[in-house]
PAZA-761804 format. One record per residue: residue in one letter; x, z, y of N, C-alpha, C, O in turn; chain. Coordinates in steps of 0.05 Angstrom, whole numbers, plus 5000, padded with zeros to 4 digits. Each point is the difference from the previous one (the first is absolute). Example, Ala and Ser with C-alpha at 12.3 -4.5 7.8 and 13.67 -1.06 7.14 Angstrom:
<recs>
REC   type   n.east   n.up   n.north   ca.east   ca.up   ca.north   c.east   c.up   c.north   o.east   o.up   o.north   mol
REC      A     5264   5156      4886      4982    5000       5024     5018   5000      5024     5021   5013      5000     A
REC      S     4972   4973      5021      5016    5001       5024     4985   5014      5022     5010   5004      5022     A
</recs>
This chain:
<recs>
REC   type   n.east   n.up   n.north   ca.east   ca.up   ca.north   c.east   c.up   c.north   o.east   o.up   o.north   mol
REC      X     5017   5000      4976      4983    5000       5024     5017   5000      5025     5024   5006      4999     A
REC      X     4963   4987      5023      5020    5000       5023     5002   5019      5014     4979   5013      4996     A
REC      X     5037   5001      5023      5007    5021       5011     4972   5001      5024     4982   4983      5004     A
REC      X     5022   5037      5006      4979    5013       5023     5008   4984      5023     4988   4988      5019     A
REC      X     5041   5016      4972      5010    4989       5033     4998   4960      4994     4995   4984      5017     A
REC      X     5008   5013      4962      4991    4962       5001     4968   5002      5001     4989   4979      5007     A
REC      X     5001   5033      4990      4966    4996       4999     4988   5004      5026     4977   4990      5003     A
REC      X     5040   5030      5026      4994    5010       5023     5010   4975      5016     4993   4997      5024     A
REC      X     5025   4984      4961      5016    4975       5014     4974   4982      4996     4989   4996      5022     A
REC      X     4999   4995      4960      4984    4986       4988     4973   5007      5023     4998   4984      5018     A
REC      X     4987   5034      4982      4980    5012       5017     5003   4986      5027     4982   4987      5010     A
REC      X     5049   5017      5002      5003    4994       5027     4998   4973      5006     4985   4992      5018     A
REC      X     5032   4991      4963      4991    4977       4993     4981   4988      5008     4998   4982      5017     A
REC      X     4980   5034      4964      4967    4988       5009     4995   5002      5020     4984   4984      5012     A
REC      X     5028   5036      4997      4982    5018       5029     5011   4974      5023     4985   4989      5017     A
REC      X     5039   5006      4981      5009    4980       5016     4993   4975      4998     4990   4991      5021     A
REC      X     5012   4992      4960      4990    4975       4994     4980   4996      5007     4997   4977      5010     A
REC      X     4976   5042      4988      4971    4997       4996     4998   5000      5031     4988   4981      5011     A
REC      X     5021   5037      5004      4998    4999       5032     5008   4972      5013     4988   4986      5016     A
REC      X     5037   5013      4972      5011    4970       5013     4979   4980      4992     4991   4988      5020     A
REC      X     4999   5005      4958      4984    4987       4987     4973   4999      5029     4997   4980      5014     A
REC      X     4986   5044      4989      4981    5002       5008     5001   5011      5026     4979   5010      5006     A
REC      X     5044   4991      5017      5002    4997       5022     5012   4984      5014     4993   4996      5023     A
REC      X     5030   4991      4968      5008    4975       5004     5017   5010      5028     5016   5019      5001     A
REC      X     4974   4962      5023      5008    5001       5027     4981   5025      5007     5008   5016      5017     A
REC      X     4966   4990      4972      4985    5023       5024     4971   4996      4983     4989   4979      4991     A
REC      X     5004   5047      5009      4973    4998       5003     4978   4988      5026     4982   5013      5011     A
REC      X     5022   4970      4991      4986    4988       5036     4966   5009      4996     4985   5007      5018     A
REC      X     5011   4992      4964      4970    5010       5006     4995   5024      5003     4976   5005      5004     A
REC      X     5040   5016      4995      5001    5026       5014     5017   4999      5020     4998   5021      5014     A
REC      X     5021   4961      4994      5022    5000       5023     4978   4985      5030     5005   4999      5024     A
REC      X     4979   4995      4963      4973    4982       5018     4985   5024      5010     4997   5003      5024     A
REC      X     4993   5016      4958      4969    5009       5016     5012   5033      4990     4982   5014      4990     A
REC      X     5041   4997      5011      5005    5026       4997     5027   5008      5017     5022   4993      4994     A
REC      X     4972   5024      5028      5019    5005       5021     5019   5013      4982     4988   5007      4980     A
REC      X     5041   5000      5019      5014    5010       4986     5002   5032      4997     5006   5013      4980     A
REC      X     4989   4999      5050      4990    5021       4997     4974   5017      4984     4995   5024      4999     A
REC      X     4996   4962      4994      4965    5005       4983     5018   5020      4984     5024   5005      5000     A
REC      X     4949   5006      4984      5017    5014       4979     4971   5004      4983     4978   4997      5011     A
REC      X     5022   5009      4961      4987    4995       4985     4993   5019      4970     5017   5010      4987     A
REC      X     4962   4992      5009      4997    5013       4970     4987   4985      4989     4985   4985      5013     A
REC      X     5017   5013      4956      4988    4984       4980     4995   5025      4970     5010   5023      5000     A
REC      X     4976   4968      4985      4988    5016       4974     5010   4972      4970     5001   4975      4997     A
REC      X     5004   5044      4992      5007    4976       4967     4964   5013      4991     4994   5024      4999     A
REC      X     4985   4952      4997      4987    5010       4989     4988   4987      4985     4992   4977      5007     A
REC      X     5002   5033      4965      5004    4994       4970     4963   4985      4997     4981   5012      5008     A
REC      X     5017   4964      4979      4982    4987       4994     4993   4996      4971     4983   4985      4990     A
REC      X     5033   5031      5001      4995    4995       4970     5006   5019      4976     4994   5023      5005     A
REC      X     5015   4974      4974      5001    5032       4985     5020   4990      4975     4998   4978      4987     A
REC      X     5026   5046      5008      5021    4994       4988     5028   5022      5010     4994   5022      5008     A
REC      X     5022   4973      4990      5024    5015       5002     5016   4978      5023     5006   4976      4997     A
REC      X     4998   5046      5032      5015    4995       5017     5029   5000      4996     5010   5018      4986     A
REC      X     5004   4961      5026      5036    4992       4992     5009   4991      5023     4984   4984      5011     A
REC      X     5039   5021      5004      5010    4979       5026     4995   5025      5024     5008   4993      5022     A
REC      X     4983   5027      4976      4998    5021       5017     5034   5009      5023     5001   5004      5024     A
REC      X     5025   4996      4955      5016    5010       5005     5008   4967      5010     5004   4998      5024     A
REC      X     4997   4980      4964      5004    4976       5011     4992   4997      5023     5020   4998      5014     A
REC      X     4960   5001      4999      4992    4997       5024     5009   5020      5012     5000   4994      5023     A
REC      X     5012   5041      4972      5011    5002       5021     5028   4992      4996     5015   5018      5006     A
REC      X     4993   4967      4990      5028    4989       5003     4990   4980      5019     5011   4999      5022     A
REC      X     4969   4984      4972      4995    4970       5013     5002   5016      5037     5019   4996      5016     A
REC      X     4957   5022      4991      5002    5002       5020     5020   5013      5016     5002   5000      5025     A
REC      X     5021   5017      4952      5022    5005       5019     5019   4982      5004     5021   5006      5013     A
REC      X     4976   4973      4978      5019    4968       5008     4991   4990      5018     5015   4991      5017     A
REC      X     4958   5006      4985      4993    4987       5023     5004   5022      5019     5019   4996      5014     A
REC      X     4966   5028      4990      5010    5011       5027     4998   5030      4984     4983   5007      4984     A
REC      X     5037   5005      5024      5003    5028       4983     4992   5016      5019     5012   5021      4997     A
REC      X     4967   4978      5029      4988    5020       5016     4980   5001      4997     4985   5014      5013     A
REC      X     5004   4961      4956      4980    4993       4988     4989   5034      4983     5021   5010      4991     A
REC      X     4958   5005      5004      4995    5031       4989     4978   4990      4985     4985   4982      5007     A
REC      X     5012   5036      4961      4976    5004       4974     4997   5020      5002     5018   5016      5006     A
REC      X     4957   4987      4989      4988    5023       4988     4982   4987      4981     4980   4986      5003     A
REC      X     5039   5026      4966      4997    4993       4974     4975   5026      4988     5005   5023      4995     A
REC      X     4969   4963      5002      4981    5007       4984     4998   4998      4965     4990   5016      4984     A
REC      X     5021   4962      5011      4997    5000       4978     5038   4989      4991     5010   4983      5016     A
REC      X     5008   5028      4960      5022    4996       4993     4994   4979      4985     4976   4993      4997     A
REC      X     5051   4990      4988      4993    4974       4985     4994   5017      4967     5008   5020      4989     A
REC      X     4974   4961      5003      4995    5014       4970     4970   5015      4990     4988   5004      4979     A
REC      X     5007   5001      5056      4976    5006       4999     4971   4987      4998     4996   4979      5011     A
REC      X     4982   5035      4973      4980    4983       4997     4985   4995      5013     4983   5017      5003     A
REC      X     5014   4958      5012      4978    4990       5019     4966   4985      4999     4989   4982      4988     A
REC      X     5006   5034      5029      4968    4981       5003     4984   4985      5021     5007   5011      5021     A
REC      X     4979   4974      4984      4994    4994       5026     4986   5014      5017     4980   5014      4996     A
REC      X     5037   4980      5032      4992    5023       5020     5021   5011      5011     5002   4999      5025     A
REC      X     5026   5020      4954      5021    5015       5006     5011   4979      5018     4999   4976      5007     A
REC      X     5014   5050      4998      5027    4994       5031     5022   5001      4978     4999   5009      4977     A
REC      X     5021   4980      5035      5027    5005       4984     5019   5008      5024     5016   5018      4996     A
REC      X     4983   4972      5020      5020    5017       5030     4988   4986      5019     4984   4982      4999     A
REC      X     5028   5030      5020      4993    4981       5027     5031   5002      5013     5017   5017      4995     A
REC      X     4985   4965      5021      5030    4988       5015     4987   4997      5025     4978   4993      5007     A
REC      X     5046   5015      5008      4997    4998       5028     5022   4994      5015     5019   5014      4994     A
REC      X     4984   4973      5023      5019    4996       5021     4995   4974      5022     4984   5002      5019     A
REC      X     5034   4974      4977      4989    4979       5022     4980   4984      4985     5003   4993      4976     A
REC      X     4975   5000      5041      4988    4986       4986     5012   4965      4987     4992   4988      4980     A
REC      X     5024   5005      5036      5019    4974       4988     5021   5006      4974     5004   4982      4984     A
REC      X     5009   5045      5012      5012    5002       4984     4977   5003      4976     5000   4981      4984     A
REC      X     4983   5037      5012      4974    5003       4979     4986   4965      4998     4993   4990      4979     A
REC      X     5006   5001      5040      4995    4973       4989     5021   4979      4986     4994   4981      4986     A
REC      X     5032   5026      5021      5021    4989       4990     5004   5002      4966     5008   4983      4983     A
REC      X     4985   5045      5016      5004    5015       4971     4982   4991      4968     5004   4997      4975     A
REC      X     4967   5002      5053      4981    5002       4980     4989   4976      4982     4978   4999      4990     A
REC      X     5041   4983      5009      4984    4975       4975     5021   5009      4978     4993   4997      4977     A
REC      X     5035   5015      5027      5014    5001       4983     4997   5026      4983     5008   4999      4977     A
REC      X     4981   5020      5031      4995    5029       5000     4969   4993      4978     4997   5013      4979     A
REC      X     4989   4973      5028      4972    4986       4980     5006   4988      4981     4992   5009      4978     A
REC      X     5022   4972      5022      5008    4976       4985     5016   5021      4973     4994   4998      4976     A
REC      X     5027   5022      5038      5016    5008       4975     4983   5028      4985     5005   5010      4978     A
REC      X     4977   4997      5040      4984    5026       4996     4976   4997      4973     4992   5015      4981     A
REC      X     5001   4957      5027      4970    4982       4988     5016   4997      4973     4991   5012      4980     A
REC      X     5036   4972      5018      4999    4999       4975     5022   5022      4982     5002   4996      4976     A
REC      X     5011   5021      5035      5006    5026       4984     4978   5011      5000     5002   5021      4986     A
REC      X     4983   4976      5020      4968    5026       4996     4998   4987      4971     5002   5014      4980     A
REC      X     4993   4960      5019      4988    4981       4984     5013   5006      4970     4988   5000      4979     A
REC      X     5052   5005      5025      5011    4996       4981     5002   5030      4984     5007   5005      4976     A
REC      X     4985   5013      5047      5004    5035       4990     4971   5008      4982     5000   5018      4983     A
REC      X     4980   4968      5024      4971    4991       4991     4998   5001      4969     4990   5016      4984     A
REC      X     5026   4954      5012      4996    4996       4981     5011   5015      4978     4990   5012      4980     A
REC      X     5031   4986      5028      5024    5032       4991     4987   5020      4989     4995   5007      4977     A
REC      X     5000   5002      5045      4977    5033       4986     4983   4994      4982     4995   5020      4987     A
REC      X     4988   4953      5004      4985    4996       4980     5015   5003      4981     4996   5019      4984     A
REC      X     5027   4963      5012      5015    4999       4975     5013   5032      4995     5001   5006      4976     A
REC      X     5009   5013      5040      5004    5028       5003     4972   5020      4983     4998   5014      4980     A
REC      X     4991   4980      5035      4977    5009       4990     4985   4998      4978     4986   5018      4991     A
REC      X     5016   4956      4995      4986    4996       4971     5032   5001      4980     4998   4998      4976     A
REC      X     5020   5004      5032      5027    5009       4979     4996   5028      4998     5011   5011      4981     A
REC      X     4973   5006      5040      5011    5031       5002     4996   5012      4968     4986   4990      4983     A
REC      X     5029   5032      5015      4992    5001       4968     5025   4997      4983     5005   5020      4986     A
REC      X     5011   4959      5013      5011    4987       4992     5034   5004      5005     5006   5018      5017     A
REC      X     5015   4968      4971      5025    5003       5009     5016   4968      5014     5024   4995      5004     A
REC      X     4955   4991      5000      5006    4975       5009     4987   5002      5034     4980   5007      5013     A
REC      X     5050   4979      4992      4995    4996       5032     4995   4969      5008     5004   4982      4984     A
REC      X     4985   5014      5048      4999    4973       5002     5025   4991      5020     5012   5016      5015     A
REC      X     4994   4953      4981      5021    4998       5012     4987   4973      5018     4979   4989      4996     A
REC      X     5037   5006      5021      4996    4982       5015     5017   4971      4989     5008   5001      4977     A
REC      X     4999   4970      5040      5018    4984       4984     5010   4985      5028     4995   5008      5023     A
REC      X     5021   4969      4970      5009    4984       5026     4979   4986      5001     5006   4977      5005     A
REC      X     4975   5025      4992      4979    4978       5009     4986   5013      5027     4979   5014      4999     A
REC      X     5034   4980      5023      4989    5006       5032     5007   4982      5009     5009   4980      4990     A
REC      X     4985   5028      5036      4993    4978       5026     5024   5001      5008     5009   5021      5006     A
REC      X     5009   4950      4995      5021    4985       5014     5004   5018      5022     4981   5000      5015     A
REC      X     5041   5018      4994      5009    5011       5019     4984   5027      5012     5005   5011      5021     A
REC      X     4978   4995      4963      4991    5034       5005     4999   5009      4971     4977   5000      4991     A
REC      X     5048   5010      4987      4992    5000       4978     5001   5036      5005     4985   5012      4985     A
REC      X     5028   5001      5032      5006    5021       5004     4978   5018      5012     4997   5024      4994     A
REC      X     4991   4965      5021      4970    5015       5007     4984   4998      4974     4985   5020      4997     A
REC      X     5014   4967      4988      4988    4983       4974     5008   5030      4979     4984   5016      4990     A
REC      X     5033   4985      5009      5011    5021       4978     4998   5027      5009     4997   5020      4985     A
REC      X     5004   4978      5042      5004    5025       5019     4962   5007      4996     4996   5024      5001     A
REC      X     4980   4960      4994      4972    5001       4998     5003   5012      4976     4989   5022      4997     A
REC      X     5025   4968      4981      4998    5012       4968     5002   5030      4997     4986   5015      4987     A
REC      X     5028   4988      5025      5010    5029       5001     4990   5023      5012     5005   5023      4993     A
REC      X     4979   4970      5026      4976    5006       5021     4978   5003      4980     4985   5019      4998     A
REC      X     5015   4963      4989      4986    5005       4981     4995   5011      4972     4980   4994      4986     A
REC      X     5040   5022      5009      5003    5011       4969     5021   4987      4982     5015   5010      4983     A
REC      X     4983   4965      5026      5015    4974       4985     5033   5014      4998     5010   5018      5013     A
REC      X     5001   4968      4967      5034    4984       5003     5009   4986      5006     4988   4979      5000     A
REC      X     5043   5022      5012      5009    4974       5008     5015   4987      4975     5018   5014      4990     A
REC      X     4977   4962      5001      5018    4992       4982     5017   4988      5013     4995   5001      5025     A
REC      X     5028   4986      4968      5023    4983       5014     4990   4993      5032     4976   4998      5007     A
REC      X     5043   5000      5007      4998    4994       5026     4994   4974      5005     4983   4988      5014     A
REC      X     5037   5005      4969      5017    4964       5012     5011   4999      4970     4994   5017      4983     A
REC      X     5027   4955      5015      5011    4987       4985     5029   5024      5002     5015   5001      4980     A
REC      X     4991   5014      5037      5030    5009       4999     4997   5023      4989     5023   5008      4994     A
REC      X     4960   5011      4999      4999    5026       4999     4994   5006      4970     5001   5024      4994     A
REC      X     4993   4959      4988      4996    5003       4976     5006   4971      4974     4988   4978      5004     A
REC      X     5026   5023      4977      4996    4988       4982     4977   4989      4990     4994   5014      4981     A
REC      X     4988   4967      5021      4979    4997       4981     4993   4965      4985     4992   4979      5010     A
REC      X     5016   5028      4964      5009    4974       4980     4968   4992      4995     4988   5016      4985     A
REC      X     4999   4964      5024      4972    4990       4999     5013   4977      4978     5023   4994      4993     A
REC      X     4942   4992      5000      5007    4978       4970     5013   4978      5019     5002   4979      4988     A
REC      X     5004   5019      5028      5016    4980       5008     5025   4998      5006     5013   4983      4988     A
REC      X     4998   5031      5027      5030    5019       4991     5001   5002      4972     5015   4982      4992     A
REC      X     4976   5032      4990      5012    5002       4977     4996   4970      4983     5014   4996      4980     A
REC      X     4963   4978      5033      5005    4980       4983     5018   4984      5008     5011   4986      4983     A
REC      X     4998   5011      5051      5019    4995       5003     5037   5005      4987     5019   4984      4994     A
REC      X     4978   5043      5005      5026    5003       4990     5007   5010      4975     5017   5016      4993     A
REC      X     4958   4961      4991      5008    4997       4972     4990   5009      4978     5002   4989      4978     A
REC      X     4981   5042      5031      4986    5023       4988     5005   5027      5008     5015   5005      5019     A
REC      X     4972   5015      4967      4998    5025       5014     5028   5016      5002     5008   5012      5020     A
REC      X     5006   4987      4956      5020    5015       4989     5025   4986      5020     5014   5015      5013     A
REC      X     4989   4955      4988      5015    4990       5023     5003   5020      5024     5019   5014      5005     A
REC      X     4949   4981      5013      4986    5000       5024     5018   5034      5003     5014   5007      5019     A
REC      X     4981   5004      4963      5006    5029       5006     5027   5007      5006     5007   5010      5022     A
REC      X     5012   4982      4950      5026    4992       5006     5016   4986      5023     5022   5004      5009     A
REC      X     4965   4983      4995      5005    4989       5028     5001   5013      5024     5018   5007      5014     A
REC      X     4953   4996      4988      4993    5020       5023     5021   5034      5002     5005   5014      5019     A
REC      X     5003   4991      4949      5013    5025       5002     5039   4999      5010     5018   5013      5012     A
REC      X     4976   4962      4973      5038    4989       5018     4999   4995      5027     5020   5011      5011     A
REC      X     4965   4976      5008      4987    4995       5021     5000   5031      5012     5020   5000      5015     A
REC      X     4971   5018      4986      4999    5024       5011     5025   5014      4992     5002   5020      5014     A
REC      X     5012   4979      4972      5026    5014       4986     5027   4984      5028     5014   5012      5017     A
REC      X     4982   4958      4976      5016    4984       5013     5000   5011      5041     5016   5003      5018     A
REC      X     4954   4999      4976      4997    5003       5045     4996   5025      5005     4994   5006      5023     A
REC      X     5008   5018      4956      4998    5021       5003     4978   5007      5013     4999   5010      5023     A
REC      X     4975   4985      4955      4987    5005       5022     4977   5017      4979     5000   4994      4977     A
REC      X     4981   5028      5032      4994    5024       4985     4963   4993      4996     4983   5018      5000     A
REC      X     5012   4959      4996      4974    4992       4999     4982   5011      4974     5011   5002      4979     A
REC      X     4965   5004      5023      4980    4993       4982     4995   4981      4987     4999   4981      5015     A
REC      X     4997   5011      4954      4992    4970       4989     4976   5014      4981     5003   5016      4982     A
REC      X     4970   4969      5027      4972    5003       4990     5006   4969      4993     5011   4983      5015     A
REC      X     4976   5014      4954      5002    4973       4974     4967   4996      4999     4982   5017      5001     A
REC      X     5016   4953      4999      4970    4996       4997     4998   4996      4973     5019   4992      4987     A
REC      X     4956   5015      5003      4997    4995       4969     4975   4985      5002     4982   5001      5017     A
REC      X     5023   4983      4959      4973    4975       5000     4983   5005      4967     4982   4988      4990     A
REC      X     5032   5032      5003      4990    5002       4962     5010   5024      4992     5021   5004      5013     A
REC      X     4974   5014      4973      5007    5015       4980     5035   4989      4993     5018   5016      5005     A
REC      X     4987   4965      4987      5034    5002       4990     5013   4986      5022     5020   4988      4992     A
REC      X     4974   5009      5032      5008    5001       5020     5017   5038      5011     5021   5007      5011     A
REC      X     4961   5005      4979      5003    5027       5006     5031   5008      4985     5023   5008      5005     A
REC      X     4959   4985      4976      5027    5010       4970     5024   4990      5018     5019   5016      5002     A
REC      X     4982   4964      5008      5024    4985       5014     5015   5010      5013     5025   5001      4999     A
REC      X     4957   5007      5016      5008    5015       5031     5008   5025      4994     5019   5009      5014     A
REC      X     4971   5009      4967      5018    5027       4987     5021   5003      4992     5013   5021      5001     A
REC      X     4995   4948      4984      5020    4999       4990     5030   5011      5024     5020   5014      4998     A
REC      X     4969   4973      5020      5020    5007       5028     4996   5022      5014     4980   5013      5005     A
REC      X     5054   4989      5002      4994    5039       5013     4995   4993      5032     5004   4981      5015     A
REC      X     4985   5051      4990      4997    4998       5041     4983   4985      5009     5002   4991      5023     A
REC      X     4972   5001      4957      4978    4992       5013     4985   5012      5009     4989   5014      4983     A
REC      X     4999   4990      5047      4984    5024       5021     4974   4995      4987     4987   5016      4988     A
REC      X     5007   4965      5016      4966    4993       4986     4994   4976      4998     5008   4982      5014     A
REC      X     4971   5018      4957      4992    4970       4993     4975   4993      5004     4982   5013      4988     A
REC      X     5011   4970      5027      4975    4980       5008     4985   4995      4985     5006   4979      4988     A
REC      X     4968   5032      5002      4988    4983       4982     4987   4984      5009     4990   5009      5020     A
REC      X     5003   4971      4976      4987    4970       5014     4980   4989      4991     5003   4983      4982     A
REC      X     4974   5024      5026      4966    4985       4990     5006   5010      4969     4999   4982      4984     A
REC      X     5006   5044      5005      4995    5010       4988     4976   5010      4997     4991   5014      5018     A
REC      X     4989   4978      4952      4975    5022       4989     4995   5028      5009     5017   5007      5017     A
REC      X     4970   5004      4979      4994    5024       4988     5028   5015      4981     5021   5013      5003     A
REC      X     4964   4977      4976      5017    5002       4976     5026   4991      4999     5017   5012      4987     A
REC      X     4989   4968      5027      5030    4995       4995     5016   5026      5020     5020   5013      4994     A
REC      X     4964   4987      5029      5010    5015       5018     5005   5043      4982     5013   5020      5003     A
REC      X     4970   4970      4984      4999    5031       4977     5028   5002      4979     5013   5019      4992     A
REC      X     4988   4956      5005      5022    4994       4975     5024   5004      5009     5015   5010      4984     A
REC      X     4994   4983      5045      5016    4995       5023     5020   5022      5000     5024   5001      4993     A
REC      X     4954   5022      5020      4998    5023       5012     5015   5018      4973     5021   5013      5004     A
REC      X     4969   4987      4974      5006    5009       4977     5026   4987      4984     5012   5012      4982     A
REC      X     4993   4961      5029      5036    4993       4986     5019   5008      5022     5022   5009      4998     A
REC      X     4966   4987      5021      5028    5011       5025     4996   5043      5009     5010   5015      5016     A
REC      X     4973   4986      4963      5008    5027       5001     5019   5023      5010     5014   5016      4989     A
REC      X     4978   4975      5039      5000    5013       5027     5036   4991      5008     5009   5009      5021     A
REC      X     5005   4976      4963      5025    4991       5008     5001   4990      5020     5023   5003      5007     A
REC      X     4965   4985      5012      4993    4992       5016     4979   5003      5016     4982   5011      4987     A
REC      X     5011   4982      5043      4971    5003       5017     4984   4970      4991     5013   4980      4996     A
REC      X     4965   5022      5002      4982    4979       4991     4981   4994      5026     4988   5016      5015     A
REC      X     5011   4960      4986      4980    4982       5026     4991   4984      4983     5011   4985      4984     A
REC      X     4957   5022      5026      4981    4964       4999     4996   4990      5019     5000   5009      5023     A
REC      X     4996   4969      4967      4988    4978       5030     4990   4975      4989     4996   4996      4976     A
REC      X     4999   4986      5044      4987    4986       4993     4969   4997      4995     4990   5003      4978     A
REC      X     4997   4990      5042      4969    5003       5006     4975   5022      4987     4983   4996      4982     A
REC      X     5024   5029      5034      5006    5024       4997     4981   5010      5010     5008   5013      5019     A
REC      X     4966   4989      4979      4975    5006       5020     4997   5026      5004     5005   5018      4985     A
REC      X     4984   4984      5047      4993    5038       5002     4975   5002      4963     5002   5019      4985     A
REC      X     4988   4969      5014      4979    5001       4981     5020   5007      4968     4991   5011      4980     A
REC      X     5035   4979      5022      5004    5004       4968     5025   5007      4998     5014   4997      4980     A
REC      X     4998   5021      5051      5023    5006       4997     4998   5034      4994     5021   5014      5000     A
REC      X     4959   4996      4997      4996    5025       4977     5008   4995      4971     5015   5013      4986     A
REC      X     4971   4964      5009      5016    4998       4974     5024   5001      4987     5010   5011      4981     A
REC      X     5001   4965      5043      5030    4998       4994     5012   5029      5003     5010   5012      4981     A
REC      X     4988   4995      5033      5013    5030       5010     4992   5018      4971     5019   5008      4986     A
REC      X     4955   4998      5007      4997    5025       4975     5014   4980      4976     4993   5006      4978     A
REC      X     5025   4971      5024      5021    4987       4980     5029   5017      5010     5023   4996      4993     A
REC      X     4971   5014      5016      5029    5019       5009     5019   4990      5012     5023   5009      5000     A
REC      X     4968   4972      5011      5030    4984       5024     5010   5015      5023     4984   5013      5013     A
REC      X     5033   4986      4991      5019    5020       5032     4976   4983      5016     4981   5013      5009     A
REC      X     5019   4966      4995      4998    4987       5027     4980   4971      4997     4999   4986      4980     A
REC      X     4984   5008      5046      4979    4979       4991     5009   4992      5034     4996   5011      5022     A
REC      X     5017   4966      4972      5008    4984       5029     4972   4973      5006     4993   4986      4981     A
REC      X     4998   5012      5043      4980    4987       5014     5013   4981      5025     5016   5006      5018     A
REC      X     4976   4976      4978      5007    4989       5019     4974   4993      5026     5000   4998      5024     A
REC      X     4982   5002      4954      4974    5008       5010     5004   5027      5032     4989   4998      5022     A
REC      X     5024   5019      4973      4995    5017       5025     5004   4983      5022     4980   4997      5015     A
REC      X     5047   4985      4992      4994    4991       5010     5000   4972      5018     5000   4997      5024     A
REC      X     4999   4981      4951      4998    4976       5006     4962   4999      5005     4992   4986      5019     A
REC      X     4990   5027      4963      4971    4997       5007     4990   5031      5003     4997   5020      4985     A
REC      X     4998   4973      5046      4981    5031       5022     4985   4974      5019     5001   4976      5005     A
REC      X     4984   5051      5000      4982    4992       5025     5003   5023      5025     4999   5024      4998     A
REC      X     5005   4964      5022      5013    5017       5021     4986   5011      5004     4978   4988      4998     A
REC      X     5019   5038      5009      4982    5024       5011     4989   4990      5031     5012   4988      5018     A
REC      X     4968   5020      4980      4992    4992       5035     5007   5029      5018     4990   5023      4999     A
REC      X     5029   4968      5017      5011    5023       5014     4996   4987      5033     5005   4977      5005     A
REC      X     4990   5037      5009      5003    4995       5037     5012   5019      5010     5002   5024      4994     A
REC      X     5012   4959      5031      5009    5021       5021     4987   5002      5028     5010   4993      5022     A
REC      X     4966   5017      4974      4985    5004       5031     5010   5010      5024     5009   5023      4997     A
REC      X     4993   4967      5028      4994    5017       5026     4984   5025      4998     4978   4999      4989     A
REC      X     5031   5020      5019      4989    5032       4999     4978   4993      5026     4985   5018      5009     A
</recs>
């Protein structure tokens, strides 16, 4: 996983890009009809019902744009929302609060959306010793708010990126020949650059598995559009030598099952490649 301090780089990132992105030269339609002296309060208020995310984000957003920018936080991220609640109100110039607020929505609407879904899958695992994980399947250049929503929400982070973890998928390992290669490889490869990684093995079958045991210092094996049952059989030959993940079209509806098969971990990509953004506003007080 990546450090606090690469993940706080990542955040700023957004916070910067998305401004440049969406102020360009100026807001002119508040530089038009708002004297600069004005000054202003606004309310976050919630139109819909689910688990709030992006709380601590937006106050980052508004201390970039103007840090004489002030919250008063009603509701923390994580919390459960309904329509009607306040979540803070912000105050300061009214041009800076208008500057803030499409990006402060935009990233609020859909971490609500991604912490949401989260808590479902949290919630129908409870019980159980399987957690949910998140995957690289996010949105091109905010993957970090994306993961930073998971977590907000009960969720895991699995791998960050491509640099932070080993992970041998059927294409890597058919590329380089087979599994027992793929591994060997990958283990001279990290020996050679010195480098102290994780390697999670995808499995496509039952002697796929056998395969992958055969080799030492594997963190965890993938099971992939695995049954029920196979996923039982799985669980029971890698006997606990390893952490166990399913995946592979994984429904809130049938990822109880997989889970009382005794797997460590049930990764979704579902959290959050498919949400529906929360309807969130930022009103004039």
């Amino acid at each position: 996983m990546i450090s606090k301090e690469q993940f706080e780089k990542e955040i700023e990132i957004i916070i910067e890009n998305s401004l440049r992105e969406d102020i360009g030269s100026g807001d002119h339609s508040s530089l038009a009809c708002i004297p600069a002296e004005a000054m202003g309060k606004a309310k976050l208020l919630v139109k819909d019902e689910g688990i709030v995310a992006g709380v601590d984000f937006a106050r980052r957003v508004f201390e970039k744009v103007d840090p004489a920018m002030t919250m008063e936080v009603l509701m923390e991220d994580g919390s459960r929302i309904k329509r009607g609640d306040i979540v803070f109100y912000v105050q300061g110039a009214s041009r800076s609060i208008l500057k803030a607020e499409r990006l402060v929505l935009n990233a609020m609407q859909r971490m609500s959306a991604i912490a949401t879904k989260t808590r479902r899958f949290v919630d129908r695992l409870e019980g159980t010793q399987t957690k949910i994980l998140d995957t690289r399947k996010t949105t091109p250049g905010i993957r970090a708010i994306e993961k930073w929503a998971v977590k907000i929400g009960g969720g895991e982070n699995h791998r960050f990126a491509l640099y932070d973890m080993i992970m041998l998928k059927d294409n890597h390992i058919d590329f380089a020949g087979g599994i027992t290669k793929a591994i060997k490889k990958t283990q001279t490869y990290l020996k050679e650059n010195d480098l102290d990684l994780k390697i999670i093995v995808e499995a496509r079958n039952l002697e796929e598995i056998r395969e992958i045991l055969a080799s030492e210092s594997i963190y965890r094996i993938l099971l992939d559009n695995f049954t029920y049952e196979q996923t039982r059989k799985a669980v029971a030959m890698i006997d606990g030598k390893c952490q166990t993940e399913s995946s592979g079209g994984i429904t809130l509806e049938t990822s109880r099952v997989y889970a009382e098969c005794g797997v460590d971990y049930i990764s979704s990509g579902a959290l959050t490649h498919s949400v529906h953004n929360l309807d969130l506003s930022l009103k004039a007080v």
